[in-house]
C-alpha positions as CSV (number, residue, x, y, z in Angstrom):
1,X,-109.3,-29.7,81.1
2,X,-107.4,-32.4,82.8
3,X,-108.0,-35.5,84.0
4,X,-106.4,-36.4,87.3
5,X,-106.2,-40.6,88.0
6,X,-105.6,-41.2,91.0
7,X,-104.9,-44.8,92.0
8,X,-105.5,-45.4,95.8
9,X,-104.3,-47.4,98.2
10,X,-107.1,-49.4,99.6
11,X,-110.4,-49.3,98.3
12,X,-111.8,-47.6,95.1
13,X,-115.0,-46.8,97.6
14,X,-113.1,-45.3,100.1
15,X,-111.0,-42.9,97.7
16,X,-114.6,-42.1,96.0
17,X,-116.0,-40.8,99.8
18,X,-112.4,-39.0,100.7
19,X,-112.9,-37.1,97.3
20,X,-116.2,-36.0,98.2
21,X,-115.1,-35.0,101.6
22,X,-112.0,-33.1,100.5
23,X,-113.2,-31.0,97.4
24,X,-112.5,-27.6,99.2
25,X,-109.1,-28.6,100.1
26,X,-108.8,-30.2,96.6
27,X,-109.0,-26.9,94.6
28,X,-108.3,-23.6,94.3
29,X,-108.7,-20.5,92.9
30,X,-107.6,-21.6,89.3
31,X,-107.8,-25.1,89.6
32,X,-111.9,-26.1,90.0
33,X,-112.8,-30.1,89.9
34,X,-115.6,-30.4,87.3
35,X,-117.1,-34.2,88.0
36,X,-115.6,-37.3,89.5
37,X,-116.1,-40.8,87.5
38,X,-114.8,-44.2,88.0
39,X,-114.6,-46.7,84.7
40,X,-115.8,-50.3,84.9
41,X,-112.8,-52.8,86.1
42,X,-110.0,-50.3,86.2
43,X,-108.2,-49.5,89.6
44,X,-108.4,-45.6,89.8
45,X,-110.6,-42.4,89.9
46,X,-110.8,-39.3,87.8
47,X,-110.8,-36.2,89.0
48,X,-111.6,-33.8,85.8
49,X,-110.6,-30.4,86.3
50,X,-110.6,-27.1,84.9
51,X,-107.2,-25.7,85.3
52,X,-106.5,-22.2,84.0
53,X,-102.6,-22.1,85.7
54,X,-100.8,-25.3,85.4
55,X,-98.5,-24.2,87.9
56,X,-101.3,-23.9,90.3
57,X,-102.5,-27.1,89.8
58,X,-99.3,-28.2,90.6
59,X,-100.0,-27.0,94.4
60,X,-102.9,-29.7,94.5
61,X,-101.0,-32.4,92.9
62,X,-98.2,-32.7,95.1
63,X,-100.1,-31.5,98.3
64,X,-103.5,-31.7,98.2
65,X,-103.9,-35.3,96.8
66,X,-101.2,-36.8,98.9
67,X,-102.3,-35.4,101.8
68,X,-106.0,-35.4,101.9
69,X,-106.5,-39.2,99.7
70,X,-103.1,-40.9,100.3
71,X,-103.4,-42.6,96.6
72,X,-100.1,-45.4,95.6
73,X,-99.9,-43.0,92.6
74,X,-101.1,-40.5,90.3
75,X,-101.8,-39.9,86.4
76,X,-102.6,-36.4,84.7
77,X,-103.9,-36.8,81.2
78,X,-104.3,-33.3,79.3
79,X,-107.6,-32.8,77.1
80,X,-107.3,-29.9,74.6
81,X,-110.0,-27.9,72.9
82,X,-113.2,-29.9,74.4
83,X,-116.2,-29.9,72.6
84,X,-119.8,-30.2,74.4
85,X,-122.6,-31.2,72.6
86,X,-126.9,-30.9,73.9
87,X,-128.7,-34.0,74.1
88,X,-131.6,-35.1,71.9
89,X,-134.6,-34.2,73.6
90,X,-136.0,-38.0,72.2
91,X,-133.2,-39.9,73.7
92,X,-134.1,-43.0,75.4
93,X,-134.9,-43.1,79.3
94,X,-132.3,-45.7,80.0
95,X,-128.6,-44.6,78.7
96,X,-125.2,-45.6,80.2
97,X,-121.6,-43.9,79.8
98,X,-119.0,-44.6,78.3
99,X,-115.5,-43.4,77.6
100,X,-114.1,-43.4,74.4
101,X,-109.9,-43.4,73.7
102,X,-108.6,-43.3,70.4
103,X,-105.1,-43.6,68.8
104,X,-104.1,-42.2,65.3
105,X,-101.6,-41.3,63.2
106,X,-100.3,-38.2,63.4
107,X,-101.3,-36.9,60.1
108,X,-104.8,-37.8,60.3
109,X,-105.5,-36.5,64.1
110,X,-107.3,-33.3,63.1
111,X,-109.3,-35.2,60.5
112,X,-110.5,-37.9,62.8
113,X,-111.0,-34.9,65.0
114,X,-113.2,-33.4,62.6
115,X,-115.2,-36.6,61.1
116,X,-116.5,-36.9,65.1
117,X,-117.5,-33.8,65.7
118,X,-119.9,-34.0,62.5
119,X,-120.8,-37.4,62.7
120,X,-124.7,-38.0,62.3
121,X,-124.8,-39.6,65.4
122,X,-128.3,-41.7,66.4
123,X,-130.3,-41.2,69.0
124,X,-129.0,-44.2,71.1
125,X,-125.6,-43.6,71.1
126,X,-124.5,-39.6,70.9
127,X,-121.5,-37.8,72.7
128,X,-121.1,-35.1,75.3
129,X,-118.0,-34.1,74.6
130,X,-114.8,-34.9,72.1
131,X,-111.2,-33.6,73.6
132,X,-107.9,-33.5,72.3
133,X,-105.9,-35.9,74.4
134,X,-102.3,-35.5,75.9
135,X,-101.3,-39.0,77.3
136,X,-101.5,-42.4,76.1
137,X,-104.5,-41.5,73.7
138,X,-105.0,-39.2,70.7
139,X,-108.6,-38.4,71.6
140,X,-111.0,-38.8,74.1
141,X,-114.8,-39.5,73.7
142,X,-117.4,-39.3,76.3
143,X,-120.6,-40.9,75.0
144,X,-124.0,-41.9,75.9
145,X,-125.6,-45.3,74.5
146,X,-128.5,-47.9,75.6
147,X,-125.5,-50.6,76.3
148,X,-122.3,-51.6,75.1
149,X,-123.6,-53.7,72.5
150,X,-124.9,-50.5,70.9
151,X,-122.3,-48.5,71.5
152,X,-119.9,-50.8,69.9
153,X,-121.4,-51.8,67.0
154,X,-121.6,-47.6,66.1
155,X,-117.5,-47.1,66.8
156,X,-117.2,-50.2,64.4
157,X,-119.2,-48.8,61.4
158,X,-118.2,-45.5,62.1
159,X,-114.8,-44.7,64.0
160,X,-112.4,-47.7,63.6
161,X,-112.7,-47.5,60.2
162,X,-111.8,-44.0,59.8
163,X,-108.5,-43.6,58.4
164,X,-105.9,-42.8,60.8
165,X,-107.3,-45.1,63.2
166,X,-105.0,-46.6,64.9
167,X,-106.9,-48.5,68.0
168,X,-110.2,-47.8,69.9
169,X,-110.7,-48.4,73.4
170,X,-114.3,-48.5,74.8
171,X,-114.9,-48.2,78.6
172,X,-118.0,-48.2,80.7
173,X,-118.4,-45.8,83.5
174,X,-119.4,-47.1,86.3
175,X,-120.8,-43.8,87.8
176,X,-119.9,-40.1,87.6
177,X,-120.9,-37.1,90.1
178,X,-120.3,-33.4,89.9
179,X,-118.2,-31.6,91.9
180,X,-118.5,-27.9,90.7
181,X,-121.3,-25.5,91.6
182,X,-124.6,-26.0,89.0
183,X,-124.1,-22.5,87.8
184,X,-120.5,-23.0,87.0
185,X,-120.6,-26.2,85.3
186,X,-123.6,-24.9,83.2
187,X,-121.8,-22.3,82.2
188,X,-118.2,-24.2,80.8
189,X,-120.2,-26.8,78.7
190,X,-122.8,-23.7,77.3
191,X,-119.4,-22.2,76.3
192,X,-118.1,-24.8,75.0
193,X,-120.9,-26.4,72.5
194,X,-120.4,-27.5,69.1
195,X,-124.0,-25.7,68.6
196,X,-126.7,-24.3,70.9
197,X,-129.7,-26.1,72.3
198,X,-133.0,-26.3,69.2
199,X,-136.2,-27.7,68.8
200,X,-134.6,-31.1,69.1
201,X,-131.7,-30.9,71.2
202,X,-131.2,-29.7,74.9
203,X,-128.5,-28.7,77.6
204,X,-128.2,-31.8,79.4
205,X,-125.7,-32.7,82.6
206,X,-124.6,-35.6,82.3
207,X,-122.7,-36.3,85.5
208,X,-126.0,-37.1,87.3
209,X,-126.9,-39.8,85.0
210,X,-125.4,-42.2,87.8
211,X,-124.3,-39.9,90.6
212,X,-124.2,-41.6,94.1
213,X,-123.1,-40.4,97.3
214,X,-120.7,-43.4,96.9
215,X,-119.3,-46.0,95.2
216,X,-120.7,-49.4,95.1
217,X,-118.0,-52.1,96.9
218,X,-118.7,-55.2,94.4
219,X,-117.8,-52.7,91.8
220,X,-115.2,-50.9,92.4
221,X,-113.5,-52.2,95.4
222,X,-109.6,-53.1,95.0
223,X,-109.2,-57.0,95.5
């Protein structure tokens, strides 16, 4: 997976809708755009993708984006060996996303790693996926919880903590939409679960929790 920022040059709402428009011409054979999200009070999209040739992604970088969404700049952030997890089936109704970043020391990466894959995580606040990161952060959380409030209060008794922790950022997403074909996307997180779907957990896409058809201007426009 990796996560393509892309910081436009107008308006955050604008770049959302040129996105949408431009998907075709935005992958390609070996380069497939899983979702697009936008996080609370930052100044860029993210285009995740699943790239199975870096040198074809390349291609899209340096032609497709700058041709098709005209963005000041771009960011590529690598995410190694995801991890999907299924929902609980008795999850509350109302649930926001969040992304989590976390630093660590070097030597305790694969334990941190390991103590959030296994976590006994409630059923307010509970991941989708845990990645490897290859940028500013260590390791990258997507979560779901009733607020922020919530959300928080479980990193602090749980992750910051940890040892190895070296900082925790947590960011709300704004909204998120998916980009590839149902079938396909099904498929990558199936393959990709920490365990399969029970009596008390399902497969559960998580991209529609606030898709739009676009971005909301008091939100995400670019002052």
């Amino acid at each position: 997976m990796i996560l393509l920022r892309v910081f436009p040059t107008g308006q955050l709402n604008q770049a959302w809708n040129d996105v949408l428009r431009n998907v075709e011409g935005l992958s390609n054979e070996l380069s497939t755009p899983l979702y697009l999200s936008q996080q609370e009070e930052k100044n860029f999209l993210t285009i995740i993708y699943d790239v199975q040739d870096a040198d074809r992604f390349v291609d899209i970088l340096v032609n497709g984006i700058p041709s098709m969404l005209k963005p000041e700049k771009t960011r590529t952030i690598t995410l190694l060996k995801p991890v999907f997890f299924p929902a609980p089936k008795e999850r509350p109704a109302n649930l926001e996303r969040y992304q989590v970043a976390l630093r660590t020391s070097t030597n305790e990466l694969e334990n941190v790693f390991r103590h959030l894959l296994y976590l006994n995580y409630p059923k307010d606040v509970f991941p989708t996926y845990v990645a490897y990161s290859f940028g500013e952060d260590d390791i990258l959380i997507s979560m779901l919880s009733i607020g922020r409030h919530r959300i928080e209060e479980f990193i602090a008794q749980n992750v910051r903590s940890e040892p190895g922790v070296a900082h925790v950022e947590v960011t709300r997403i704004n909204m998120s939409k998916r980009l590839a074909p149902p079938g396909m996307w099904k498929d990558y997180r199936e393959s990709r679960f920490l365990f399969k779907p029970t009596n008390h957990y399902e497969e559960y896409d998580f991209t529609e929790l606030a898709a739009l058809s676009g971005a909301f201007v008091h939100e995400v426009s670019v002052d």
